[in-house]
N, C-alpha and C positions, 0 to 999 in steps of 0.2 A: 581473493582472486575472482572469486562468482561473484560478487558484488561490483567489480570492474569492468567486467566482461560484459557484462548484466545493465550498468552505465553506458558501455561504448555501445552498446549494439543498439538499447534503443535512443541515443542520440545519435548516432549513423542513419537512425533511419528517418527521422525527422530532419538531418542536413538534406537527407537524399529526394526528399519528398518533393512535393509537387502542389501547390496551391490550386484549391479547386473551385476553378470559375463556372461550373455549372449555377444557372440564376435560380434554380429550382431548389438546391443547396442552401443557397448565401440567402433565399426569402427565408427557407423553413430555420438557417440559424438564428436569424433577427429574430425571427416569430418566438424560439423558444428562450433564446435570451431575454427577450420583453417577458413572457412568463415565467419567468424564473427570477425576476430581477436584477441582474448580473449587468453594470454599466463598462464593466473593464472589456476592453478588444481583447475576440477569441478569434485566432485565425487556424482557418481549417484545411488543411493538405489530406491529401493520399498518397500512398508508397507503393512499389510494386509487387508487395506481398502479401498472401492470406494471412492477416494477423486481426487480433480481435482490434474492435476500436479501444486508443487510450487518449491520457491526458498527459501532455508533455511540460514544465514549466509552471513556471510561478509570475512572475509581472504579467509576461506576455506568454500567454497559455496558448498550447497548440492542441487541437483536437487534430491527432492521426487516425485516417480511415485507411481499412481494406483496398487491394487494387481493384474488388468486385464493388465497390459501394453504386457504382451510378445503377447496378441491374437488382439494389434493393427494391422492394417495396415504398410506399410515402411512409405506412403504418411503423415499419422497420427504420425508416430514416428519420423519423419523429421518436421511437424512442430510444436510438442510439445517441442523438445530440439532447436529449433529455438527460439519458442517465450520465452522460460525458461531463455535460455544461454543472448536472450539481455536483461532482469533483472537483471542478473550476470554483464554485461558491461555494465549498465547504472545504476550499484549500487543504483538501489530501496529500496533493505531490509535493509540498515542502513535508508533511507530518510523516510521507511515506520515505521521504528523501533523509529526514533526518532516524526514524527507526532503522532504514538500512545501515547508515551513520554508526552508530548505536550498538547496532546484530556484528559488525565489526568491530567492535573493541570488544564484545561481552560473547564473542561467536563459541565460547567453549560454554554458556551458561544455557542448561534446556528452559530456564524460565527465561529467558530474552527470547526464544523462539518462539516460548507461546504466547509474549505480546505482541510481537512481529505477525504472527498469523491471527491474533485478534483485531490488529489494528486494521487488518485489510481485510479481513470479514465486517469485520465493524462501515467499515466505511464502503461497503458495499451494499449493504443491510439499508443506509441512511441513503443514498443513493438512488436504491430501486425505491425506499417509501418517499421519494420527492417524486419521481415518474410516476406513481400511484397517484400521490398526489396535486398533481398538474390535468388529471382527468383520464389517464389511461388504462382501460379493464386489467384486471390483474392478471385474467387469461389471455389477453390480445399479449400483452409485455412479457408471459412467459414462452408465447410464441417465437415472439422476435428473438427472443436471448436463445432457445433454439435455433434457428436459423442461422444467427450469426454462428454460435459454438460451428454449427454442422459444417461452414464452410472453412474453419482452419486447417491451413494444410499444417502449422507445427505449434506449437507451446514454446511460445518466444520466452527466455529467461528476463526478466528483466522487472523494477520495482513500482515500476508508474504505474498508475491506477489506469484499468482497462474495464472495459463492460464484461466480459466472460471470461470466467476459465472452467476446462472441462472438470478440475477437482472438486469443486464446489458448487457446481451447478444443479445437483437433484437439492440439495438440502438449501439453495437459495429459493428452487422455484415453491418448494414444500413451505416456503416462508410467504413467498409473494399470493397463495392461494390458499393459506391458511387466516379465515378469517377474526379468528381472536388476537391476531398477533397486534402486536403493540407497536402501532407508528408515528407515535409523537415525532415532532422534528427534532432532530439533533444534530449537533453540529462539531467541530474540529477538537472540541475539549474532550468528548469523550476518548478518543485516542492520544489525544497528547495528557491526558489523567493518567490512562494504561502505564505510557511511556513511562512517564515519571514516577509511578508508584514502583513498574518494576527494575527503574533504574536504582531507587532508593532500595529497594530488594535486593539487587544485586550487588550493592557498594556496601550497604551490611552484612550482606554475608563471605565479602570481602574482609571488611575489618575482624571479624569474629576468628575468623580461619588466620589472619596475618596476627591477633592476638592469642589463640590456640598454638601457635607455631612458634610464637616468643616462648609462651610459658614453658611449653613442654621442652625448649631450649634453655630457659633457666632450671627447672626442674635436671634435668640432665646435669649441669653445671653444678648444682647443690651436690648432687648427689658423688660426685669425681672426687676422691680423698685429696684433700689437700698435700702441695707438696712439701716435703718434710728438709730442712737443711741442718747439715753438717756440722760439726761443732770442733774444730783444732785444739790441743792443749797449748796454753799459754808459755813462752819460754821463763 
């Protein structure tokens, strides 16, 4: 049911959007497209609500902004379509779309939860190191991801990859200005590895329990006296 609801609402809100013709917009999206590599059309709306920025879609990805986006900063608008566009290139929202997929059939298992929550720390981790790495100081970009947070009016439910959420935000920015950390590029396999290792996790420790459950159902059966029959004298 949360994972429905969670569906409709953020595709309600990309029906409901608004394609944004600001030219100041549509220059800085090419500009970061061309630096990021990405040849697929991304098209970029606003909604009429404080929500973080996400990524909607897979052929044809939509970057949803905020209804405040024109009264950002450039600094702010440069790395909100930074971190958005490597969601786009490192195709999250199908890996995101399929772990929720996933967290539904396995919703009673706590290890599907904690790949579920690593696959979207994960891919936010890979994310902020392409915005690092495209030239942006690590304190200007912890800046921005302030900003945004500070302007949400609520914590939309929903699975698409978004730039902020206030849960995770002291121990991402603690990542983005810690300089030993480790920002090799990475890309959509480490998450779809997660998946699959703890889908294999959890489908074994399926059959071990539906085998636990036979035995102790034969054992049961052994152990019931057999039934005894009658014996008539013959005439």
């Amino acid at each position: 049911l949360l994972v429905t609801i969670s569906l409709w609402s953020a595709g309600s809100l990309v029906r409901k959007s608004q394609p944004v013709t600001d030219h100041r917009w549509r220059k800085l999206l090419a500009e970061t497209r061309t630096e990021l590599g990405i040849t697929r059309d991304v098209e970029l709306r606003t909604c009429d609500r404080a929500i973080s920025p996400m990524t909607w879609g897979w052929r044809r990805p939509v970057i949803l902004l905020s209804r405040d986006a024109d009264n950002w900063t450039d600094e702010c608008r440069r790395a909100v379509l930074l971190h958005e566009l490597a969601h786009v290139a490192r195709r999250d929202w199908p890996v995101q779309m399929l772990t929720a997929a996933v967290s539904v059939v396995y919703w009673f298992h706590p290890l599907m939860w904690w790949a579920a929550r690593e696959i979207r720390q994960e891919s936010d981790r890979a994310a902020d190191d392409l915005v690092l790495a495209a030239g942006m100081p690590a304190a200007t970009y912890a800046e921005q991801l302030l900003h945004v947070v500070g302007q949400l009016a609520a914590q939309w439910l929903h699975p698409a990859p978004t730039m902020a959420r206030r849960g995770r935000l002291t121990r991402r920015i603690g990542a983005l200005l810690d300089p030993k950390q480790n920002r090799r590029p990475a890309n959509g396999r480490t998450s779809a590895t997660i998946l699959l290792c703890t889908g294999c996790a959890v489908v074994l420790a399926a059959m071990i329990s539906v085998r636990a459950a036979d035995a102790e159902g034969s054992h049961k059966d052994t152990d019931r006296p057999a039934p005894t029959t009658g014996s008539t004298p013959s005439d």
